[in-house]
C-alpha positions in Angstrom: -34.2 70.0 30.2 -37.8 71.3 30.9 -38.9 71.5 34.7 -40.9 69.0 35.9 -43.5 68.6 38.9 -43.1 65.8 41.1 -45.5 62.3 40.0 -45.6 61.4 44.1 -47.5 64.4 44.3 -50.7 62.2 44.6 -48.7 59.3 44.3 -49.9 55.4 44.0 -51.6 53.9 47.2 -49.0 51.9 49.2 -51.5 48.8 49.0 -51.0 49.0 45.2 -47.5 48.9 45.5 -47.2 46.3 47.7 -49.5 43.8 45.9 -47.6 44.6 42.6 -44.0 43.8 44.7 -45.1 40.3 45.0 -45.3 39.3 42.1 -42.8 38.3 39.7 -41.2 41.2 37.3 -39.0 42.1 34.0 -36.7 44.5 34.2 -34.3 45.7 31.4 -33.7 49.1 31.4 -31.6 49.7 34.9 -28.3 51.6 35.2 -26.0 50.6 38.2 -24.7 53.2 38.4 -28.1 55.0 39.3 -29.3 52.3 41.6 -26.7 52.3 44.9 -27.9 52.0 47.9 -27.7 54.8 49.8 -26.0 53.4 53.1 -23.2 52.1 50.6 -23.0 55.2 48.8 -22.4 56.8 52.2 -20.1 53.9 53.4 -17.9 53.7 49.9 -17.6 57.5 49.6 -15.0 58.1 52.7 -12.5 55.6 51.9 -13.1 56.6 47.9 -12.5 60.4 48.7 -16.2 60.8 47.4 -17.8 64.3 49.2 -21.2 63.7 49.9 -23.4 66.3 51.1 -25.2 64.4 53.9 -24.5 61.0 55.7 -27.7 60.4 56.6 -29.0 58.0 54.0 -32.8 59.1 54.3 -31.6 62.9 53.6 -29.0 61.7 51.0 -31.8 59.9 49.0 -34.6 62.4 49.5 -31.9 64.8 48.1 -31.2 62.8 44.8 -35.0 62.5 44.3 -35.2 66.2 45.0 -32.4 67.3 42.5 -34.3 64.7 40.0 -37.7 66.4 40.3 -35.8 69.9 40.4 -35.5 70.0 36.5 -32.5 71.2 36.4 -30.0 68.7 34.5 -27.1 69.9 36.9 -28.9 68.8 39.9 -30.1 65.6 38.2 -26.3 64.7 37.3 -24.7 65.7 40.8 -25.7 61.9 41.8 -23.3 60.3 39.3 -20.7 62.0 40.1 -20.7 60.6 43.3 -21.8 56.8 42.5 -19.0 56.6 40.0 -16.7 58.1 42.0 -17.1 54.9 44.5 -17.3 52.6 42.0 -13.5 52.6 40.9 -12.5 49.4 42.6 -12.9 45.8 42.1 -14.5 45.5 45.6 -16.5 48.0 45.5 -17.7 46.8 42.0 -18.5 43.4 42.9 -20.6 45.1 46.1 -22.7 47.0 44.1 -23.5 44.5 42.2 -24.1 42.0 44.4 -26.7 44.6 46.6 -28.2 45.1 42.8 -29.3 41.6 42.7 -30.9 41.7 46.3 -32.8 44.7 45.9 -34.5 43.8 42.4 -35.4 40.5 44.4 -36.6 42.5 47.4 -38.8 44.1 43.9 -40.2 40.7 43.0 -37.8 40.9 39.8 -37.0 37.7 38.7 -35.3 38.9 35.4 -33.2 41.8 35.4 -30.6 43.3 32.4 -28.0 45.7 34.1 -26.3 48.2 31.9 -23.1 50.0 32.9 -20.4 51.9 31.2 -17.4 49.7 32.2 -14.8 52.9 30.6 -16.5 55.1 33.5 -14.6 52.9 35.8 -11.0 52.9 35.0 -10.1 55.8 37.4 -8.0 53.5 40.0 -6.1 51.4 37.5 -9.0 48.6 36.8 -8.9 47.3 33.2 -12.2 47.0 31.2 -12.2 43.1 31.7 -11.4 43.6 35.5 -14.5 45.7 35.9 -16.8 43.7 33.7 -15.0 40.7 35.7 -15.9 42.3 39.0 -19.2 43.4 38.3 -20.4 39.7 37.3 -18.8 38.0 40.2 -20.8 40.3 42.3 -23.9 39.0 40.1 -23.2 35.7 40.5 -22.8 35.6 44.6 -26.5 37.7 44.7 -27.9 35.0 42.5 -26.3 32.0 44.5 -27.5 33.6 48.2 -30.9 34.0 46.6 -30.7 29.9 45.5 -29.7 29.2 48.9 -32.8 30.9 49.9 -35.0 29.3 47.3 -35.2 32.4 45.7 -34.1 33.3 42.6 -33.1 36.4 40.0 -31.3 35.5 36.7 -29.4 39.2 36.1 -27.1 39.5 32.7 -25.0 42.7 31.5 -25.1 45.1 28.8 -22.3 46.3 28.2 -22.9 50.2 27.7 -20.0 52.7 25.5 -20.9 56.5 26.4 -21.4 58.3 23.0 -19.2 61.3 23.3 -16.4 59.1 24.5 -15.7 57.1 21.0 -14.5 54.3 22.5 -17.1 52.2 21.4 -14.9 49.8 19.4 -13.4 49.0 22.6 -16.5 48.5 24.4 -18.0 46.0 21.5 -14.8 44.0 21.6 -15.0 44.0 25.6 -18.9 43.3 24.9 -17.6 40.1 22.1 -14.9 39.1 25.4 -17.4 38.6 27.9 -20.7 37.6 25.5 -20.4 33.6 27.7 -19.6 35.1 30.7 -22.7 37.2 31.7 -23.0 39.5 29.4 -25.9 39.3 26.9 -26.3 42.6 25.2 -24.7 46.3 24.3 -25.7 49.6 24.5 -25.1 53.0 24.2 -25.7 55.8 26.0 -24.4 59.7 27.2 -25.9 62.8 25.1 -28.4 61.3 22.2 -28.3 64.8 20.3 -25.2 65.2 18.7 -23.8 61.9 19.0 -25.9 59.8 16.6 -25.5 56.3 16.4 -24.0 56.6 12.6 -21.3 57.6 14.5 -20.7 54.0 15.8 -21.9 52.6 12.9 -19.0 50.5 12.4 -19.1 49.3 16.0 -22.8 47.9 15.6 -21.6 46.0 12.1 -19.5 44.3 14.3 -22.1 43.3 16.7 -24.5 42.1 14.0 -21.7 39.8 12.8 -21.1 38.3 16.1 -24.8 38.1 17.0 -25.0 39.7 19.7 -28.3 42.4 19.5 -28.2 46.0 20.8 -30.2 48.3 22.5 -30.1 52.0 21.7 -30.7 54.9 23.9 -32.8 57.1 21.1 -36.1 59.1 21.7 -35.4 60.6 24.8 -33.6 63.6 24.5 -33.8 63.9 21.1 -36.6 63.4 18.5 -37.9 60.9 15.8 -34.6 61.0 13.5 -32.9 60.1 16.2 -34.7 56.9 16.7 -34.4 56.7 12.7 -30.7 56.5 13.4 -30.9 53.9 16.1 -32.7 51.1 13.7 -30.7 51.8 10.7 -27.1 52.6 12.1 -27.6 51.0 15.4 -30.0 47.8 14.1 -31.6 48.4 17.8 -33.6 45.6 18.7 -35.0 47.7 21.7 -35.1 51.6 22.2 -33.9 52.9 25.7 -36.6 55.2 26.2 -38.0 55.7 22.8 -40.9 57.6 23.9 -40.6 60.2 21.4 -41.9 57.8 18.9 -44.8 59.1 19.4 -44.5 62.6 17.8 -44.2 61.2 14.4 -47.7 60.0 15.0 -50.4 62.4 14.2 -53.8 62.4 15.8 -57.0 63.9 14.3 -58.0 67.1 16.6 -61.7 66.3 16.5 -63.4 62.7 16.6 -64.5 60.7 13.5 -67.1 59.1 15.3 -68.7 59.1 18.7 -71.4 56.5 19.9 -72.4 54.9 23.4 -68.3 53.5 23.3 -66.8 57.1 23.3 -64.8 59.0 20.7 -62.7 57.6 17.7 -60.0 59.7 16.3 -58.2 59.7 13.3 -54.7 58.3 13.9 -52.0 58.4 11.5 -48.3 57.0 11.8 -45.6 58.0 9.9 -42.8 55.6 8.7 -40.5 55.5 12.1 -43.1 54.9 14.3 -44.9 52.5 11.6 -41.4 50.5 11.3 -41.3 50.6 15.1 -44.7 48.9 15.7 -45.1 46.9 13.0 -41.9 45.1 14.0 -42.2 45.3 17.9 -39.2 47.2 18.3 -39.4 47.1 22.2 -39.7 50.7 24.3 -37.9 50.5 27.1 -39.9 53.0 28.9 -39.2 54.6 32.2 -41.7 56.9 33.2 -40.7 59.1 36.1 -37.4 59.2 34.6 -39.3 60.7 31.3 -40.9 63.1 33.4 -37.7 64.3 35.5 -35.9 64.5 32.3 -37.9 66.4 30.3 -38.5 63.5 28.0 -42.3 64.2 27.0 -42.4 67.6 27.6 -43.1 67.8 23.7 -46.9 65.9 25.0 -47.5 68.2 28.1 -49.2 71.5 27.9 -47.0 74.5 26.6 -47.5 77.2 29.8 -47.3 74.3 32.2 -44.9 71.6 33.3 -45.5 68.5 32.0 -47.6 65.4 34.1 -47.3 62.1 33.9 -50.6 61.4 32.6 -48.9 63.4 29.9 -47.0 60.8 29.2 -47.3 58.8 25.7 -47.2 55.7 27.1 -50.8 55.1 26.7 -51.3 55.9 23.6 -48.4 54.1 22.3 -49.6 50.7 24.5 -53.5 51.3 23.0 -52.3 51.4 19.4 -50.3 48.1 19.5 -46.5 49.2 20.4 -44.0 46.9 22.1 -43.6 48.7 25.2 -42.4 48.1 28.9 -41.8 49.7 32.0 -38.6 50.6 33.9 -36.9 52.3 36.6 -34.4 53.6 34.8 -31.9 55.0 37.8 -33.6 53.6 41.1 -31.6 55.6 43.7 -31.7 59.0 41.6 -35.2 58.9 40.8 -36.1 57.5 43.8 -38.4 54.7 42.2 -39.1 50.9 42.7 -40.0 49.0 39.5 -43.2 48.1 41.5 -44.0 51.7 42.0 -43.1 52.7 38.3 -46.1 50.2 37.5 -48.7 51.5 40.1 -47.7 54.6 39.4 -48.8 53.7 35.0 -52.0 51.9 36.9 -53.4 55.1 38.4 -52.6 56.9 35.8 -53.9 55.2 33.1 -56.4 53.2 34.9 -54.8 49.7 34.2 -56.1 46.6 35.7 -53.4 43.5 36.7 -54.0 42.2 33.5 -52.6 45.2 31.2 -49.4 45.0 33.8 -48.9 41.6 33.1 -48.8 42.6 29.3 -45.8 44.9 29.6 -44.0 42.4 31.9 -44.5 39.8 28.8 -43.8 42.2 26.3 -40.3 43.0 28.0 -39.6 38.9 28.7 -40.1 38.3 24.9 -37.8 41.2 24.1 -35.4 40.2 26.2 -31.5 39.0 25.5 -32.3 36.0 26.7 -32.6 32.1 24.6 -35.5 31.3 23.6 -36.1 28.1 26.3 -35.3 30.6 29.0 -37.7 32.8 27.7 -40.8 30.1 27.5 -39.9 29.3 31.1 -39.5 32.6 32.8 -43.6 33.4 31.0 -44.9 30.3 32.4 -44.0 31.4 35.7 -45.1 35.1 35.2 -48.4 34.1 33.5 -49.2 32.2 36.1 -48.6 34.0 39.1 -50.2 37.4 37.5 -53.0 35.7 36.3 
């Protein structure tokens, strides 16, 4: 993992932020068990046997940003040991869950995809079913309080196996279980390199017979084969991350052409990244999480830690790639989806218009049905434009 600098180090204005909260959002790259509160954290972790090293919340959150931004993968890992370690209950579960749905409506999310590792949560006796069981009956009571307020935020699950784990047969057939009952998608996640998705290969036929699509997590900590593996052995519909992508694409050093418009470069892609445009493979992007993780180091400068202007989002949105923002782990990064977009906007200079592109582009790439879909861009369209 390569160290990082902090991107709130100028940060995005507050007013930004604010404006961008109001209005309606996409969300489908979130972990649960990276987005606790942390007054529940602190609450859950007594009774759970959980030692935390603070119980003040604004310390305890400022602590898990700090380890993030530390670059040290230790540091960065320290928080999930303690978020799992409350979440071995049915209670507790359904709680986090239900606080998940508030706080992406306190975002201005209206669509969310949560994805968990329901095997992480067996440590108290809960079967896989109880857990996926408890999880969505915690979804379903934030989504009916938020009807009673005329509010609303349709959440489903993806159903996430952890890669060095090999119980990814299990997790499909859990995933295949559950596919009417909330959950809409699969996943898999843990260390990309060394734990290719070939590895699972039979899992994923199974999904593609049952029709029910995957996401991958590939191009994040390892490179472009990785994200090879992920569409051929994993048929990923989206890439978690995928942002290295972009270093199968080669870019000329010095311009073609240069006129009153600015510079033209040569820009060639090779087949991955040609496959993954042309057919709008969706990136899942999550941009401080990239930064804290070391994910685009490879497009930072080599005697200096990378920035997030660094980052090939950009690039990849300016030569036609599906790709969307995300949060990734809310309480360990210490992000907002709102913020992850002003944050791209000051970056990269984006007006309200380019934001409302990536909140399309992750709505159409979305587990949803196609009706849903139509109506849930309607309402975005309309209130970004």
């Amino acid at each position: 993992m390569t160290a990082t600098s902090s991107p709130e180090t100028t940060g995005p204005s507050e007013a930004l932020i604010e404006q961008l909260r109001s209005l309606p959002k996409v969300s489908l790259h979130d972990h649960l068990d990276g987005g606790l509160r942390p007054a529940t954290l602190i609450e859950l972790a007594g009774p759970a046997g959980v030692e935390l090293p603070t119980q003040d919340a604004e310390v305890l959150a400022r602590r898990f940003r700090e380890n993030a931004d530390s670059g040290s993968l230790e540091r960065y890992l320290e928080a999930f040991i303690m978020t799992t370690g409350v979440m071995q209950t049915a209670e507790n579960l359904r709680r986090v869950a239900r606080e998940y749905v508030e706080d992406l409506a306190e975002d201005g999310v209206v669509y969310g995809e949560v994805r968990w590792a329901p095997e992480q949560h067996q440590r108290q006796g809960l079967s896989l079913d109880e857990a996926v069981e408890a999880v969505q009956a915690g979804l379903d009571e934030g989504m009916a309080a938020l009807e009673d307020r005329d509010e609303f935020v349709v959440v489903g699950q993806i159903i996430s196996a952890m890669r060095q784990s090999d119980r990814a047969k299990e997790a499909v057939e859990l995933t295949v279980r559950h596919r009417d009952r909330g959950v809409v998608g699969f996943d898999i996640a843990g260390p990309e390199h060394g734990f290719p998705p070939s590895r699972f290969a039979a899992a994923f036929t199974t999904l593609a017979e049952e029709m029910i699509p995957a996401t991958v997590h590939a191009g994040e900590a390892d490179g472009v084969e990785s994200v090879r593996d992920a569409l051929v052995s994993g048929r990923a519909r989206r890439l978690g991350h995928g942002v290295r992508v972009a270093q199968d694409i080669t870019i000329s050093e010095e311009p073609v052409t240069s006129d009153e418009a600015g510079e033209a470069y040569e820009v060639a892609l090779g087949e991955v990244a040609r496959w993954v445009r042309d057919r709008q493979v969706h990136l899942e992007v999550c941009p401080t999480s990239n930064l804290q993780t070391g994910a685009i180091a490879p497009f930072g400068p080599d005697d200096a830690p990378a920035a997030i202007t660094d980052h090939p989002f950009d690039m990849l949105y300016q030569l036609g790639f599906n790709v969307g923002v995300n949060t990734d782990n809310r309480l360990v990064s210490g992000v907002t989806l709102s913020g992850e977009l002003a944050l791209l906007a000051e970056a990269f200079d984006y007006d309200l218009a380019e934001l409302a592109d990536f909140q399309i582009n992750a709505l159409e790439s979305a587990f949803l049905g196609h009706e849903e879909r139509e109506a849930l861009s309607a309402l975005i369209l309309e209130a970004w434009q």
